[in-house]
C-alpha positions as CSV (number, residue, x, y, z in Angstrom):
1,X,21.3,21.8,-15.9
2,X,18.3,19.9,-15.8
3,X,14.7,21.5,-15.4
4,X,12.7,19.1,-14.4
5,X,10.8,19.4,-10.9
6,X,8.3,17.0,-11.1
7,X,8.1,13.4,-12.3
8,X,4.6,11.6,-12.8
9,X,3.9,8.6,-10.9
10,X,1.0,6.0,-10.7
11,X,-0.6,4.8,-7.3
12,X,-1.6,0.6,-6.9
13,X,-5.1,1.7,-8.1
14,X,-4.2,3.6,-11.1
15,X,-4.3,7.5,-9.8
16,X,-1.8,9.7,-11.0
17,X,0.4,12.0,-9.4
18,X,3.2,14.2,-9.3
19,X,6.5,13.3,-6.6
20,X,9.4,15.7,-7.2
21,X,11.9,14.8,-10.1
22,X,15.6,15.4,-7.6
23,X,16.0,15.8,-4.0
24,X,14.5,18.7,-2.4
25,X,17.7,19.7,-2.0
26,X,18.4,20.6,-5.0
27,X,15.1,21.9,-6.4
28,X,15.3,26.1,-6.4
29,X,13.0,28.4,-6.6
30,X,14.1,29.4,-10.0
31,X,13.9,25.8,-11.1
32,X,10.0,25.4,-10.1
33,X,9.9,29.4,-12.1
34,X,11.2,27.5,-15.1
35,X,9.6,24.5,-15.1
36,X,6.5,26.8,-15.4
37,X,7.5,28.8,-18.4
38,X,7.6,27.0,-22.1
39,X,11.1,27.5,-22.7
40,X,14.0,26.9,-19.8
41,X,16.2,29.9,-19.9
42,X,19.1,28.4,-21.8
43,X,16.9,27.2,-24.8
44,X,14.8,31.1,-25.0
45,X,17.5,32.7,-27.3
46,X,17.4,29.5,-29.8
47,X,13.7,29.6,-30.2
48,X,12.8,33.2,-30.4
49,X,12.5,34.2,-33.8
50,X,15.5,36.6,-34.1
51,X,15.5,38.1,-30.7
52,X,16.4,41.7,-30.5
53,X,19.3,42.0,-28.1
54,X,18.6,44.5,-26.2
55,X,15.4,42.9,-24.5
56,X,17.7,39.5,-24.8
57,X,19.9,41.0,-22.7
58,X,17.1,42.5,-20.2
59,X,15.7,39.0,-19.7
60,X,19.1,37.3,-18.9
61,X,19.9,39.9,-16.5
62,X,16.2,39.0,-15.1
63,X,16.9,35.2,-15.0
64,X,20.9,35.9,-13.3
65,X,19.4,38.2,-11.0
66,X,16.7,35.8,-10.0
67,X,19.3,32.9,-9.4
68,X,21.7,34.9,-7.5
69,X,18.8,36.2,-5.6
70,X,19.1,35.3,-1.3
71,X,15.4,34.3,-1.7
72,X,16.1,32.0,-4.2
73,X,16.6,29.2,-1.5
74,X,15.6,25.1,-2.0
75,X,12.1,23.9,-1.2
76,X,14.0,21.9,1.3
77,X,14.6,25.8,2.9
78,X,11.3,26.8,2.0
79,X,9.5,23.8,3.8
80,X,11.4,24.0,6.8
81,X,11.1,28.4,7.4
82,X,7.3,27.3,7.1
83,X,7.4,24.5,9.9
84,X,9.7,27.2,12.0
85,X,6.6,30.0,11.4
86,X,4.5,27.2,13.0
87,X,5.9,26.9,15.8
């Protein structure tokens, strides 16, 4: 599973910016949640300095919950319910 959202690109005159790494279609919620925290889910347990279990386990039941979640839709989803509240 990759976590990358964003890719960095360069304009003809040399700005910087930021275009979306995969198709909207595939970019969840969760994902952009992850790509803002320093460790992607699937790496936490490896870098923690011996992790007790017990909160190991709350957080994984955190991040399931979170992708199982209905409101854990694409940003394809998300832009279009905001063009449909616009009209």
């Amino acid at each position: 599973v990759s976590h990358r959202v964003l890719s960095l690109a360069a304009g003809t005159n040399g700005d910087k910016f930021y275009l979306p790494a995969r198709d909207l279609e595939q970019i969840r919620v969760v994902d952009v949640l992850d790509a803002t925290r320093r460790t992607p889910p699937d790496q936490r347990a490896r870098t923690a300095p011996n992790p007790d279990p017990e909160v190991q386990g709350v957080i994984n039941g955190l991040d399931q919950a979170a992708r199982e979640s209905t409101h854990n839709g694409t940003l394809k989803d998300l832009a279009q319910q905001s063009i449909d509240a616009r009209a």
